[in-house]
GUZA-434971 format. One record per residue: x, y, z of N, C-alpha, C in turn; residue in three letters. Coordinates in steps of 0.1 Angstrom, whole numbers. Layout:
GUZA-434971
   n.px   n.py   n.pz  ca.px  ca.py  ca.pz   c.px   c.py   c.pz  code
      X      Y      Z      X      Y      Z      X      Y      Z   ALA
...
This chain:
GUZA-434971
   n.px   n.py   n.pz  ca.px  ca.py  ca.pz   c.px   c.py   c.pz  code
    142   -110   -218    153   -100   -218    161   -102   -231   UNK
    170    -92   -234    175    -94   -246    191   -101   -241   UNK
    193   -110   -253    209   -120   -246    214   -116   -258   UNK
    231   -109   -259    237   -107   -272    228    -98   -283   UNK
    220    -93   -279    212    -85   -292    200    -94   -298   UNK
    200   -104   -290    186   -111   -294    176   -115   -279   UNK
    160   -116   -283    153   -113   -275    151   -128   -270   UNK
    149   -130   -257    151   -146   -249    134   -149   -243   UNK
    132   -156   -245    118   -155   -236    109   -151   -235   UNK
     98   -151   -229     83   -141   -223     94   -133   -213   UNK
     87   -117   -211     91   -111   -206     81   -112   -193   UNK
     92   -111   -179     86   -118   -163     90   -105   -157   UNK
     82    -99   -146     88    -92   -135    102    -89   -125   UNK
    108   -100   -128    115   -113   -117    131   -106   -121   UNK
    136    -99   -120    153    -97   -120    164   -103   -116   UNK
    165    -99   -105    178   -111    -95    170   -106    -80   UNK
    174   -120    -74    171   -118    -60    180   -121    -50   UNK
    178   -117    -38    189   -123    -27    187   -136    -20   UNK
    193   -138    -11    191   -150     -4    182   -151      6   UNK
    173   -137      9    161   -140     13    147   -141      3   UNK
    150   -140    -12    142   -141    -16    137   -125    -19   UNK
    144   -116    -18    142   -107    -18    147   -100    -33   UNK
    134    -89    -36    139    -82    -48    148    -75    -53   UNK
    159    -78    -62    171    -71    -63    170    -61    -78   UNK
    174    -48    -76    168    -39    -92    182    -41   -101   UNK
    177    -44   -114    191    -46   -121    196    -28   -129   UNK
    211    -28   -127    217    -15   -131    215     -8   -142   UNK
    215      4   -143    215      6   -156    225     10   -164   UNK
    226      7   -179    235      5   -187    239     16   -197   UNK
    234     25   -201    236     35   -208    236     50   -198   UNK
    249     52   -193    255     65   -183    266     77   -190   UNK
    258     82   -203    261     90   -207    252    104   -201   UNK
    260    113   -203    253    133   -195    254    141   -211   UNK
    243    148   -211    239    160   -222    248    168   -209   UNK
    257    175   -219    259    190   -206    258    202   -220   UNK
    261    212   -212    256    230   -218    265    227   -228   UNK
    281    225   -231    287    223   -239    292    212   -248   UNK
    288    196   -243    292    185   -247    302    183   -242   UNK
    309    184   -230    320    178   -226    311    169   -215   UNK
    323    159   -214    316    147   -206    311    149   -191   UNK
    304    143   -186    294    147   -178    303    136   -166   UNK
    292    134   -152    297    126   -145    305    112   -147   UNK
    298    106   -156    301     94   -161    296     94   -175   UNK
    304     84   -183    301     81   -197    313     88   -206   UNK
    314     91   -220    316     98   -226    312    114   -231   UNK
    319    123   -237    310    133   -244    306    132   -254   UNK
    307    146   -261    297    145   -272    280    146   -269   UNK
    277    147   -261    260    149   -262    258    164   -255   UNK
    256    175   -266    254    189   -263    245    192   -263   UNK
    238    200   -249    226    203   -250    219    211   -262   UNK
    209    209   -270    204    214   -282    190    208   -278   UNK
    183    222   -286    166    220   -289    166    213   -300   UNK
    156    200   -298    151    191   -310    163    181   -311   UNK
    171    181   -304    181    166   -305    178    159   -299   UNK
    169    154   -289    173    147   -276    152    139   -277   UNK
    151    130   -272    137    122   -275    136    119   -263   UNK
    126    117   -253    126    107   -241    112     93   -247   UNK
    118     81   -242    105     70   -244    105     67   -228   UNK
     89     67   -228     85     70   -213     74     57   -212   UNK
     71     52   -199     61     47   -198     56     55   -184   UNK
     36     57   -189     32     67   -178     25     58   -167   UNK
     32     45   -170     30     32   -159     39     38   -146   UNK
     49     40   -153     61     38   -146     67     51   -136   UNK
     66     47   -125     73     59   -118     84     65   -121   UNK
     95     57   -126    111     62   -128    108     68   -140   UNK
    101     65   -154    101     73   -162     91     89   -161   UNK
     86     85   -150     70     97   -150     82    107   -138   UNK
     93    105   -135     98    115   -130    102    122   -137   UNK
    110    118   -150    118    126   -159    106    132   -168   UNK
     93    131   -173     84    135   -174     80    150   -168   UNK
     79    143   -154     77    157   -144     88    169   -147   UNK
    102    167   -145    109    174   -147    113    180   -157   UNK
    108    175   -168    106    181   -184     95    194   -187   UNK
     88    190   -179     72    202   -177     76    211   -167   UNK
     83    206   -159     84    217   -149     95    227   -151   UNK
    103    222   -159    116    229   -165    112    235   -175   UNK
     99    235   -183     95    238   -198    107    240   -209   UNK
    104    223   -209    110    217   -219    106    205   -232   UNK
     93    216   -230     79    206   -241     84    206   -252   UNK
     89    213   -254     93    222   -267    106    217   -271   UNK
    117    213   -263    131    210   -268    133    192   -269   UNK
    123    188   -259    125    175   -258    114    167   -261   UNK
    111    161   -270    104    151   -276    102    140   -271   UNK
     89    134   -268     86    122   -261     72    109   -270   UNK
     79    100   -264     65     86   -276     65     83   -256   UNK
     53     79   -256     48     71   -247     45     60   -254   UNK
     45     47   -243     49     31   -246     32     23   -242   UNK
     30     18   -248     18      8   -242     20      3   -228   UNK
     11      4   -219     10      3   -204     11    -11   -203   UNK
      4    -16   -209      3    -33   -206     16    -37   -215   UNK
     22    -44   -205     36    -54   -209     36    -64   -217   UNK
     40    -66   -230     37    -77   -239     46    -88   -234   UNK
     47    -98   -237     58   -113   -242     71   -103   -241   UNK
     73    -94   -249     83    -84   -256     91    -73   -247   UNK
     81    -73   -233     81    -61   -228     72    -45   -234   UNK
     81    -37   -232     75    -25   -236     72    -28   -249   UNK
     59    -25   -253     55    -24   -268     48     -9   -273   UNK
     45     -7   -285     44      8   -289     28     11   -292   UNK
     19     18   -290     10     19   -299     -3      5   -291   UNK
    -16      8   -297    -28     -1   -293    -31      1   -282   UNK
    -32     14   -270    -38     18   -261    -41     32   -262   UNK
    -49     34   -256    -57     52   -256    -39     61   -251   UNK
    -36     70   -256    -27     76   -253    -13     73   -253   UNK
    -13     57   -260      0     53   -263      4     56   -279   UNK
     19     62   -279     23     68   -294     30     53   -303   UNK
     31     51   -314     34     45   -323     48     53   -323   UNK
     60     44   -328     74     52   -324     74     55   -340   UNK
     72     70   -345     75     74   -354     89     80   -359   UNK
     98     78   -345    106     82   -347    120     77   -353   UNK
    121     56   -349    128     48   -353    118     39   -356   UNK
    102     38   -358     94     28   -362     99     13   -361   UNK
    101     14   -343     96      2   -335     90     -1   -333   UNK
     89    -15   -326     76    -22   -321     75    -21   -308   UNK
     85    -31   -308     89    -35   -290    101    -19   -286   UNK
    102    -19   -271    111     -9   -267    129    -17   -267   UNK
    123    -29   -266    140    -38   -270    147    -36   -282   UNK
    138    -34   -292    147    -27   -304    155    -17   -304   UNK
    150     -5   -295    153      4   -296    169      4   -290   UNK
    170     -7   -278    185    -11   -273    191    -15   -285   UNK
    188    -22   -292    197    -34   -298    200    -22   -315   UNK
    190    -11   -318    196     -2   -323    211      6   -320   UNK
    208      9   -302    219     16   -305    230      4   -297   UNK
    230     -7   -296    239    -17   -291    234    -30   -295   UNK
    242    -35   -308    231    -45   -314    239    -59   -309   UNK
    247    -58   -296    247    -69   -286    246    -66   -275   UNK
    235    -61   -277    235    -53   -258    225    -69   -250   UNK
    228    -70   -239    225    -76   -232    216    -73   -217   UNK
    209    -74   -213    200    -72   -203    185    -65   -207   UNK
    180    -61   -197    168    -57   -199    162    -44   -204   UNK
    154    -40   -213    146    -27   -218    141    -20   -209   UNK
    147    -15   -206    141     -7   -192    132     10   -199   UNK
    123     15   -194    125     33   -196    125     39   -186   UNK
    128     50   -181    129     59   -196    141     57   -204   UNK
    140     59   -214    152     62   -222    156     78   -228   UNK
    167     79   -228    168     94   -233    177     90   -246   UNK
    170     93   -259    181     90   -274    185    102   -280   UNK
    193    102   -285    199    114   -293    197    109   -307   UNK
    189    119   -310    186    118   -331    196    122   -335   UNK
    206    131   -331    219    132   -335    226    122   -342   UNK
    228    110   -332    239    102   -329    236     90   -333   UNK
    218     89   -329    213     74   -332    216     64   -319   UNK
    219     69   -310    221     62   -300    213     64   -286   UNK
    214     58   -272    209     63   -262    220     69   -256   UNK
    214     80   -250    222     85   -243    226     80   -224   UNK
    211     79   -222    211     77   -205    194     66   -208   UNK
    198     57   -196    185     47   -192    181     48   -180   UNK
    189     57   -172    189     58   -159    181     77   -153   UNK
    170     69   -145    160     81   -148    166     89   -134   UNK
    172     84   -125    176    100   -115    190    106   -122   UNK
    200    101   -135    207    109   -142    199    115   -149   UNK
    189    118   -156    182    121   -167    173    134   -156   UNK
    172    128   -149    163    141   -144    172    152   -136   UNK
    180    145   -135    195    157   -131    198    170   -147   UNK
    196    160   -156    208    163   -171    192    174   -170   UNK
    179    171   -171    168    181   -173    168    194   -166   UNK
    172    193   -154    171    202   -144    183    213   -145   UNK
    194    207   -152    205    213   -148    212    219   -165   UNK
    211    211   -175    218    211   -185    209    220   -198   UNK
    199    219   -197    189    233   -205    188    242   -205   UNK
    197    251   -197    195    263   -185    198    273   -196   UNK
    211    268   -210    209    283   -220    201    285   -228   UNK
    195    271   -229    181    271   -239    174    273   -236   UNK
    168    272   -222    152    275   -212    160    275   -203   UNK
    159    295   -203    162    297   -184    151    294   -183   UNK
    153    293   -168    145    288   -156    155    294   -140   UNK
    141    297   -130    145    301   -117    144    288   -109   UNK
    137    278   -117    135    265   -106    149    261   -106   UNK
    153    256    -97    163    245    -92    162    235    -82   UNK
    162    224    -91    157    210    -83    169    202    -73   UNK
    178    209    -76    189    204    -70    200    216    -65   UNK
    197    223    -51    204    238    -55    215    233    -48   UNK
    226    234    -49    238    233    -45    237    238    -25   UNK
    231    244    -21    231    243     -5    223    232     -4   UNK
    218    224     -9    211    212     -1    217    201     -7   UNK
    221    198    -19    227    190    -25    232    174    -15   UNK
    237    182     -4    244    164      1    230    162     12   UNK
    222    168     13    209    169     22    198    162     13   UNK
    196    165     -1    192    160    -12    194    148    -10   UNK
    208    144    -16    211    130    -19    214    119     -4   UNK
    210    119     10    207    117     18    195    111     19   UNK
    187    123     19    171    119     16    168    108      2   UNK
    170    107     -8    172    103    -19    172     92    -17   UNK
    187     86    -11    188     71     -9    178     65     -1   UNK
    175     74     12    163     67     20    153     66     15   UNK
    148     75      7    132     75      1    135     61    -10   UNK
    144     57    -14    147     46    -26    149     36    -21   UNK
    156     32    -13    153     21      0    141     21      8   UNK
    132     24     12    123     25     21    111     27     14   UNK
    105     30      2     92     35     -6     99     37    -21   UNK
    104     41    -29    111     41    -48    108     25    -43   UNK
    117     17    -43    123      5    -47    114     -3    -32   UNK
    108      2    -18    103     -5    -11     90    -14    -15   UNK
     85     -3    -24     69    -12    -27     71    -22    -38   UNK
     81    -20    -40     84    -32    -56     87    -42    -47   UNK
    101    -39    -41    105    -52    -27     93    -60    -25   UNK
     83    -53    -15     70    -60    -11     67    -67    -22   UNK
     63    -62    -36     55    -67    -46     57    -78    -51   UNK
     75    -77    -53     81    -92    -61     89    -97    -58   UNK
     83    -95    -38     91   -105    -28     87   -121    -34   UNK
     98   -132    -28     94   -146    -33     91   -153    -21   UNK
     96   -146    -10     96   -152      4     90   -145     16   UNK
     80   -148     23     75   -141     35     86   -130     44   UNK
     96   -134     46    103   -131     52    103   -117     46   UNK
    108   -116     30    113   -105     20    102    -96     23   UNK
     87   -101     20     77    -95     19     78    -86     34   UNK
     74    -93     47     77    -85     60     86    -76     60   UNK
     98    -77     56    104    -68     56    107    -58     49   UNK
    103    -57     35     98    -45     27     84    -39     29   UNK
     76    -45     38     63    -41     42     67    -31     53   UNK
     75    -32     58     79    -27     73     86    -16     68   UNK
     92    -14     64    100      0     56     92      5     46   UNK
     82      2     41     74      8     33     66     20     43   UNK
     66     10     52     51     19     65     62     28     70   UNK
     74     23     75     79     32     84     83     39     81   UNK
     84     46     63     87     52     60     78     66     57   UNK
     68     57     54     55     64     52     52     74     64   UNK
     54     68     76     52     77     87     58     85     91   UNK
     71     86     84     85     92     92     81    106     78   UNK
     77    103     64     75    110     56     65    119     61   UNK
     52    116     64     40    123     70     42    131     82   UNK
     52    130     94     57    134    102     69    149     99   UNK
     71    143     84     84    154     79     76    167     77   UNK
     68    162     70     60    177     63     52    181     69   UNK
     48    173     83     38    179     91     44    192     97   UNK
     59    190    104     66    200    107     69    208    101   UNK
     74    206     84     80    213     77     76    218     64   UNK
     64    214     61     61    211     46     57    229     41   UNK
     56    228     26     44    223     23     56    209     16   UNK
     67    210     13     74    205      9     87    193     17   UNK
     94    183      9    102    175     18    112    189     23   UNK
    118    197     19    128    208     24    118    224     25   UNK
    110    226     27    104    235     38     96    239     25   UNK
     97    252     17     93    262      8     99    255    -10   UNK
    116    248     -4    120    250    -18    115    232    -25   UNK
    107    233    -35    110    221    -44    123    218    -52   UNK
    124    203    -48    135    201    -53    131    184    -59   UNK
    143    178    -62    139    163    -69    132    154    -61   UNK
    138    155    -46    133    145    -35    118    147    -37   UNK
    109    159    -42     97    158    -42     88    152    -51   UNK
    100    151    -60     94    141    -76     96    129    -72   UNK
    102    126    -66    108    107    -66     98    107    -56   UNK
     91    115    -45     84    107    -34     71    106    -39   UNK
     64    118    -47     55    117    -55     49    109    -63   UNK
     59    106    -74     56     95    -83     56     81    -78   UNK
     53     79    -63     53     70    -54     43     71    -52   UNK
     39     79    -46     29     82    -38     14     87    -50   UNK
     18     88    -60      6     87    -71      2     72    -77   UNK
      9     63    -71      7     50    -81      2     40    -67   UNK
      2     45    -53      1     39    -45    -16     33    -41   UNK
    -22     46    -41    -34     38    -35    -41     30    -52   UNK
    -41     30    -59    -41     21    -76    -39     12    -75   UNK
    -25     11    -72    -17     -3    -78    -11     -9    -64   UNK
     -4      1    -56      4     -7    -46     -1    -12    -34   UNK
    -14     -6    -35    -22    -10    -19    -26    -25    -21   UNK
    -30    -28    -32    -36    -38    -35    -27    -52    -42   UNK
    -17    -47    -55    -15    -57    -62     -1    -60    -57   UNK
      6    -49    -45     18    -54    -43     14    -56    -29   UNK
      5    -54    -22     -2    -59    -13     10    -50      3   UNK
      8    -36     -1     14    -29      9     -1    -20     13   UNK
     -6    -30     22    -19    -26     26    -28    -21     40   UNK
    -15    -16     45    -20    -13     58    -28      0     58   UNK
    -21     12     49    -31     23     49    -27     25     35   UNK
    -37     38     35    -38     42     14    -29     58     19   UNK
    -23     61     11    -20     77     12    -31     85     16   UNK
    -45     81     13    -56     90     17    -56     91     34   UNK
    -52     77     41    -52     80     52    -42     88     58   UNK
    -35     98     52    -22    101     60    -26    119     54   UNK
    -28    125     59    -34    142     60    -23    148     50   UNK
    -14    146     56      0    157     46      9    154     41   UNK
      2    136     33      9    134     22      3    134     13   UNK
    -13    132     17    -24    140      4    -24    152      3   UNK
    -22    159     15    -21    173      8     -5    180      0   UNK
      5    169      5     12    173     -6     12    167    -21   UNK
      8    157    -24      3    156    -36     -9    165    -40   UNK
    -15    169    -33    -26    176    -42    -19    188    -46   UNK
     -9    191    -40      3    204    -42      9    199    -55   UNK
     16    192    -54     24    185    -63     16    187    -79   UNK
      1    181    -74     -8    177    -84     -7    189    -98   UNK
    -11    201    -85    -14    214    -90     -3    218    -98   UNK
      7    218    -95     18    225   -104     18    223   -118   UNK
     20    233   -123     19    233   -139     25    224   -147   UNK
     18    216   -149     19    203   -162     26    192   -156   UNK
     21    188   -145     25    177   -140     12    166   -141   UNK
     -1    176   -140    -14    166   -141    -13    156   -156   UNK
     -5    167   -168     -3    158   -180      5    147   -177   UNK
     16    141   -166     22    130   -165     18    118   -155   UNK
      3    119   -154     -1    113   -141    -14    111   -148   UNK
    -14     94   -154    -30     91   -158    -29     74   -152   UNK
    -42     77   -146    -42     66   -137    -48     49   -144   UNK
    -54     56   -156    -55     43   -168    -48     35   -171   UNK
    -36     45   -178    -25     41   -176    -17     30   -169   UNK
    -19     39   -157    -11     28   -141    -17     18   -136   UNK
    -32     17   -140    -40      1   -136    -31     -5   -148   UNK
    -38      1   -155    -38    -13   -171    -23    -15   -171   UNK
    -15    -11   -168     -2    -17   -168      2    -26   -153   UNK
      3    -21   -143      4    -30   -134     -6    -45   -132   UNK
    -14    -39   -135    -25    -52   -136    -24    -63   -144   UNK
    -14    -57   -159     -5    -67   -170      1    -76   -165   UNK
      7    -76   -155     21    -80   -147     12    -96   -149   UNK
     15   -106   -152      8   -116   -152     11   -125   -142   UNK
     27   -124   -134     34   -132   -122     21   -128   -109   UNK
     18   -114   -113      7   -110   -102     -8   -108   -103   UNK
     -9   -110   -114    -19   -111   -118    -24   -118   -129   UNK
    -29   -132   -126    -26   -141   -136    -39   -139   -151   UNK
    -45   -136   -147    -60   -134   -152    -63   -119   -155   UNK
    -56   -110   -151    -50    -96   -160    -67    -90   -156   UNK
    -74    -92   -146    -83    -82   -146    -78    -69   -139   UNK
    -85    -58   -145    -83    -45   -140    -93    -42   -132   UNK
    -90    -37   -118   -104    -37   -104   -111    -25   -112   UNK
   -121    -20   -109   -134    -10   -116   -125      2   -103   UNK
   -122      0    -91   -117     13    -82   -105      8    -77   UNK
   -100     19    -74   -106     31    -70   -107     46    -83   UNK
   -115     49    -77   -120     59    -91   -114     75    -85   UNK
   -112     75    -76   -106     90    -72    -97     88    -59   UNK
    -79     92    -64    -73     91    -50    -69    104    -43   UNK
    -79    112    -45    -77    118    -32    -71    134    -39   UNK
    -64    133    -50    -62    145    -57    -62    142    -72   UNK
    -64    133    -80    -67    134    -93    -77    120    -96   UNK
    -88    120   -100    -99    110   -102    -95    101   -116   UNK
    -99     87   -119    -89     84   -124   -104     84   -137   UNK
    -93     84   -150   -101     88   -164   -111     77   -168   UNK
């Protein structure tokens, strides 16, 4: 991680944990909002006005948190306003590095190496970890937001004079029904299958195992009644955050974080809402499953010997390349 603007160590899984041993996610640090006008948003300062060609996202298509703001960028069609480098899947010493895998970009934009530069650019004592996504302003030279459920809020909501759009991922009648759902799906499956993954203690592990499933069932139970979606007909965010879950699961989490009781294949109408999900226009461009081995499989605390398994080769709605 970076200490005072310089880089400390091999880069490890391992954050902070609790007193069971249990995985704790560290905060994020750059909580600035693009709004329609530049006035300051929920948190942070202003100054960051929504404009076409200001704004960059650095993504890794490993990563679920950044492959939501991904999703939300395509589905907002916002190919065109917002600019994106994808990061090397496999995690160096360095962390995120740029460039040397099939479909990873070389950052032409600040010609980095590592994605810690890119902090210590716009905070040259910034302290903690290189996380993505990142959202930068070419404007300013700085980041804006590191934090990918603000970022996918600022996409949904703050482009609207540059690219109307009828989608609304967050409509104001569901809003506190949204953010309800939200925290449970991020306790229970976002942040549960990491729990299980980079538990240190049996205990940690059982009990993020147990909320992983129980959530899973309470999820497959939702849409059985109500689907095709988590809120009946309308898509909204809760459907990206449970997705980009639920795409990395039977790959990486059945196996390497060892949340293994069933695959999403076994559960009827959470494959078929991902195969929904799948379909929607230009979401298949944020979902490569090459990607999501060869990086998780990097993880060297969990895989010491960095092999990538040959399967599974098809989960169930997109086969992997």
């Amino acid at each position: 991680m970076l200490i005072k603007g310089e880089w400390q160590g091999d880069w490890h899984p391992y954050q902070q944990k609790d007193k069971k041993g249990g995985f704790v996610r560290q905060e994020s640090s750059f909580r600035h909002w693009i709004t329609a006008d530049g006035a300051p948003g929920p948190t942070g300062e202003g100054g960051f006005k929504a404009e076409a060609d200001r704004y960059h996202l650095y993504v890794a298509l490993i990563c679920p948190w950044a492959s939501r703001t991904l999703m939300a960028r395509a589905l907002q069609k916002l190919e065109e306003v917002i600019s994106v480098s994808v990061v090397n899947p496999q995690l160096s010493a360095e962390g995120w590095a740029f460039g040397g895998f099939e479909g990873a970009d070389e950052d032409v934009l600040n010609g980095a190496t590592y994605m810690h530069q890119i902090y210590t650019k716009a905070d040259p004592h910034y302290t903690g970890r290189a996380t993505v996504p990142v959202l930068w302003d070419k404007k300013r030279q700085t980041i804006v937001n590191n934090e990918s459920a603000d970022i996918l809020r600022m996409l949904n909501q703050s482009f609207s004079e540059i690219v109307p759009t009828q989608l609304d991922l967050y409509p104001d009648a569901l809003a506190s029904e949204i953010d309800v759902l939200n925290d449970w799906l991020y306790h229970g499956l976002n942040n549960g299958v990491y729990r299980a993954g980079f538990a240190q203690s049996q205990e940690a592990y059982a009990e993020a195992f147990d909320d992983v499933f129980a959530t899973l069932e309470k999820l497959e139970d939702r849409l059985a009644q109500q689907g095709p979606y988590l809120f009946g007909d309308q898509l909204t965010e809760s459907d990206i955050r449970l997705f980009v879950t639920l795409a990395r699961f039977d790959v990486a989490y059945y196996g390497l974080f060892k949340t293994n009781l069933k695959r999403v294949q076994d559960y009827p109408h959470l494959l078929a809402f991902c195969q929904k999900i799948y379909g929607l226009d230009g979401v298949a461009n944020t979902v490569k499953l090459d990607h999501i081995k060869a990086g998780y499989y990097s993880v060297k605390a969990l895989n010491p010997h960095q092999i990538i398994p040959a399967g599974p080769i098809d989960v169930g709605f997109v086969a992997a390349a």
